[in-house]
N, C-alpha and C positions, 0 to 999 in steps of 0.2 A: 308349329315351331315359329315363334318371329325372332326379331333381331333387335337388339336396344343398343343405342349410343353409347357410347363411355368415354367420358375425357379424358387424355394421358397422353403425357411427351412435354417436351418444351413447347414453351407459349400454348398448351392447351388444345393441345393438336386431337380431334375428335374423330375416331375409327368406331367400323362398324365390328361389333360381335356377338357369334352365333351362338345361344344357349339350347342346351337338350330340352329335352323335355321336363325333368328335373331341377331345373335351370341350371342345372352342369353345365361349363364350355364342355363341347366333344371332344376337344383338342387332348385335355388333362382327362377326360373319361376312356381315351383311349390309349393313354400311353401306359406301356408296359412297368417302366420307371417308376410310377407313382400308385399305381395300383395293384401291381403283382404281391407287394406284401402282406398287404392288408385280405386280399381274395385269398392267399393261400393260407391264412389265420383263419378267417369266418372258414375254410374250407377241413382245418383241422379240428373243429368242435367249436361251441360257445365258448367253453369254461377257459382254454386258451386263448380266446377271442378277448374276450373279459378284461383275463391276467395280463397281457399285452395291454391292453385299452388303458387299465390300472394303471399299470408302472407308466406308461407317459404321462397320465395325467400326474400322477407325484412329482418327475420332473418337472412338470411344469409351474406346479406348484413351489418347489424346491424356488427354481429357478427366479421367480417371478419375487417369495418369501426370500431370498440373496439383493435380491436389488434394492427391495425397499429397505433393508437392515442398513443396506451400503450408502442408501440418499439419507438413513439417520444418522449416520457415522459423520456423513459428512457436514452434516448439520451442525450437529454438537460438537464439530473440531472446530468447528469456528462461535458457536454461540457461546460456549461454554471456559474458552480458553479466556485465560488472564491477561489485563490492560498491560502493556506494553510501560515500562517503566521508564521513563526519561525523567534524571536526576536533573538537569542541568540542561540550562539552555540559555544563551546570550542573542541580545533583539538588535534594535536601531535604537544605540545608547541608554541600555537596560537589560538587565539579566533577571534570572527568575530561577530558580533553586529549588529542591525537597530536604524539607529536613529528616530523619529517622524516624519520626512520628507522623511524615505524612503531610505536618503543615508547609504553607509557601510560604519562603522568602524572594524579596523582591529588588533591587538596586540599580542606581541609576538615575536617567531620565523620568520623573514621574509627570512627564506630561499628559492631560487627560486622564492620570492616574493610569498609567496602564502601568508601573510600579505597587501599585497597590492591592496586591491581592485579597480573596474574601478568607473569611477564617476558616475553619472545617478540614479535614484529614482526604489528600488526594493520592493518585494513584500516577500521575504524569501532570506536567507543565511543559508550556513551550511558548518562548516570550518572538514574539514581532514585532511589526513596524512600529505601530499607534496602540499596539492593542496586546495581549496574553491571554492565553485559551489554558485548563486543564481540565481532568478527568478526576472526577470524585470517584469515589471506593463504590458506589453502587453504577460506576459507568458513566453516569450524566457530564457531559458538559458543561462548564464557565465561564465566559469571559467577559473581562475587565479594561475599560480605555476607552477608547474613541470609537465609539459607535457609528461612522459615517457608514454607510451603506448596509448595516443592517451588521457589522462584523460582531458582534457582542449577541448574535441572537441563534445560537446553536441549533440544529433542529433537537428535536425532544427524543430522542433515541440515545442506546448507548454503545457507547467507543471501546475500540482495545485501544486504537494510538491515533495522536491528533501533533498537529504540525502547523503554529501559524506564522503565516507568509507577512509581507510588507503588507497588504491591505486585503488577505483575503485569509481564509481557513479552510484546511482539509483534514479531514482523519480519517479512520477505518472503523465500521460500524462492526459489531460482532457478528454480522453473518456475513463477512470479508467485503461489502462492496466499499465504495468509497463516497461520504458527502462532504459538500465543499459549501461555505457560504461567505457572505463581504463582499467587495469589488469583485466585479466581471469582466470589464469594460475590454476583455481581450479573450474570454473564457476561460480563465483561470478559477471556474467557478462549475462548472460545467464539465465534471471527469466523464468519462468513457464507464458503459460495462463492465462487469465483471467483479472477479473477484481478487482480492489483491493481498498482499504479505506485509505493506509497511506504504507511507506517503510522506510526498514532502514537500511544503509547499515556499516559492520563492518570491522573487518580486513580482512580476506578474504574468508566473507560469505554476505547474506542479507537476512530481512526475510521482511515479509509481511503481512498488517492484510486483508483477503480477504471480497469480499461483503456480505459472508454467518457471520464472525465475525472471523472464522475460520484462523489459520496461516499458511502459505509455507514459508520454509526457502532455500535456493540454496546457493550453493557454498563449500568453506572448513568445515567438519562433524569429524577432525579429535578431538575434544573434545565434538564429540555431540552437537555443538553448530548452526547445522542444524535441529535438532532434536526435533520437537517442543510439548507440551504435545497438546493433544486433550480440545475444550471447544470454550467458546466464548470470543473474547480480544477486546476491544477496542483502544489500539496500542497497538506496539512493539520497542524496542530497541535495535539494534544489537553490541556490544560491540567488542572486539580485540579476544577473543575465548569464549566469552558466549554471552548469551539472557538472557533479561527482557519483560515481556510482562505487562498488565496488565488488569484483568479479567473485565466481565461487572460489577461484584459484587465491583469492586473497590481493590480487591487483589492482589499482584506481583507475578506471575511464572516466575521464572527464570532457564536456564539448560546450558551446557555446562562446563566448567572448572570452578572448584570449589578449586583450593588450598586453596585461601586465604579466603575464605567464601565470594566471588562476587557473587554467582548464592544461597546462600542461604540470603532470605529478610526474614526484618522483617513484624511480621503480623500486621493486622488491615485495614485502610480506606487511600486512596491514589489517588490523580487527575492526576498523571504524573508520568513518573519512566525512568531514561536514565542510559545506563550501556557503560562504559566508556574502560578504560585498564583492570586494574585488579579493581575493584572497579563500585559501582554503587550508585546512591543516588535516592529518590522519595521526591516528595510534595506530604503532606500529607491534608486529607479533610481541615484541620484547616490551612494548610498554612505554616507550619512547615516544617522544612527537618530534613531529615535521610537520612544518608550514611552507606554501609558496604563493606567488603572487606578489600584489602589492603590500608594501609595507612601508607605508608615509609614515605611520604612528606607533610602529613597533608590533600590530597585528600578527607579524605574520616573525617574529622572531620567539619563538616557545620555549619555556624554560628549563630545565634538565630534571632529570627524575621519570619515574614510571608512573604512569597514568592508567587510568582504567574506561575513561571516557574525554572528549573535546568538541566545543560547540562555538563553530564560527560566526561573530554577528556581523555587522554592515564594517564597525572598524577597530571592534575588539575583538576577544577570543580568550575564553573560561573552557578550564580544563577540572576534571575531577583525580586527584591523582589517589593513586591507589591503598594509601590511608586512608584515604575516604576526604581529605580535605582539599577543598574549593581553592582557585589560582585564578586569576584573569590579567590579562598583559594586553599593551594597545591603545586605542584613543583612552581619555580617562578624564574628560570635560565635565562629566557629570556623576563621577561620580562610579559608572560604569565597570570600571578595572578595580576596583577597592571590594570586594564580598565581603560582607559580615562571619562571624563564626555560624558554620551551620552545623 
């Protein structure tokens, strides 16, 4: 009989232990516990020996044939699920629209053409700072503008839903993790693990609603605007220095920079919530909106009627109402607040 090392414990704590002859521990060759069943089987015949032996191994087979179904289940709820449609989305003095067919309309600012979208039938759009990103019908990523730091260079994979910030981009790849590319310079480019339900990228932060309901935020935290309360959300919206989320309960937390009352909402029932420059707006259960915040340029003053979507930019805000026709109120320098027929 000798004795062989074996490492085990915290920090790799190394104990000595005695094997049988068989190279059995004694310890487990003599307890009652673990071996009375199986002796009293071999002692009742083979053929019960066997039939015993059998049906565990089915379990286990069972068992093991259960897991792997359930890691392809979960596979294909995420590889296989449909792009995340975003109709409407308003930038830094530029919007960018879907029409019924799929093509982008674009208005506003076209500096560096980031007003200019390509042709071809997409599946989401989301206009930013300098730049606009969408999702063609086979998944791929586009985008259009001002290429500083690489923001126009998507990786080669494909999206349920994409979100782009002032100078940087994030989306959700179909097996739920999240990539980000464009400015870093605070890591707003640089998400966390995991796997996630929806993203949204800001001035130079982004947050995230993860698979537990839970939020991660990355990037610039210098107004707290990383800093997400505890709970469960059903999205989030990252704004230019704050966050909007909003709860399962149907309620808006919002944190971050608060001068002009952006990160404090009002209370009640709410299907959407987008937090733009200094300013945010929500649809509410009934279809209404509400804005608060700043409102130098009329942002944050929204028009009457029922909506079906609202998308805050830096000092507009474009709503879809639930005809289906396009609205934008707020700065309008360029062009911005005027939408063509879409």
């Amino acid at each position: 009989m000798a004795d062989d090392a074996t490492t085990s414990g915290i920090g790799g704590e190394t104990t000595a232990v005695q094997h049988g002859p068989n190279g059995a521990d004694p310890a487990v060759a003599q307890s009652p516990t673990t071996q009375a069943p199986e002796m009293a089987l071999r002692r009742a015949g083979p053929r019960r020996f066997h039939a015993a032996m059998l049906r565990k191994r089915k379990v286990a087979v069972f068992l093991i044939t259960a897991a792997s179904l359930l890691s392809v289940v979960i596979y294909f709820a995420f590889a296989s699920r449909p792009a995340r449609q975003e109709w409407l989305s308003a930038g830094f003095g530029h919007s960018c629209g879907l029409k019924q067919n799929g093509a982008i309309v674009c208005w506003g600012d076209n500096f560096d053409g980031k007003a200019s979208p390509p042709k071809g039938a997409f599946l989401s759009v989301s206009a930013g700072g300098g730049h606009s990103c969408a999702i063609k019908r086979n998944g791929r990523v586009v985008c259009w503008g001002n290429n500083f730091n690489d923001r126009l260079a998507p990786p080669d994979e494909t999206f349920v839903s994409i979100s782009a910030g002032a100078g940087h981009t994030c989306g959700i790849k179909t097996d739920g993790t999240v990539a980000c590319w464009g400015d870093n310079n605070a890591g707003q480019s640089l998400p966390p693990p995991g796997i996630f339900l929806s993203v949204s990228a800001g001035g130079g932060h982004a947050c995230a609603v993860k698979s537990d309901g839970a939020i991660a935020c990355w990037g610039d935290n210098s107004a707290a605007q990383s800093t997400p309360p505890t709970g469960t959300f059903l999205s989030v919206s990252a704004g230019f220095f704050h966050t909007c989320a909003l709860r399962v309960d149907h309620s808006i937390a919002c944190w971050g920079f608060n001068n002009a009352g952006e990160s404090t909402p009002p209370k009640g029932a709410f299907a959407s919530v987008s937090a733009g420059g200094v300013h945010s707006c929500a649809v509410k259960i009934d279809g209404t909106l509400v804005c608060w915040g700043l409102d130098s340029d009329g942002e944050a003053t929204p028009p009457t009627g029922r909506f079906s979507s609202v998308s805050a930019g830096v000092v507009h805000t474009c709503g879809r109402k639930t005809s289906g026709d396009v609205i934008c109120w707020g700065a309008n320098s360029a062009g911005e607040a005027t939408p063509p027929t879409m």
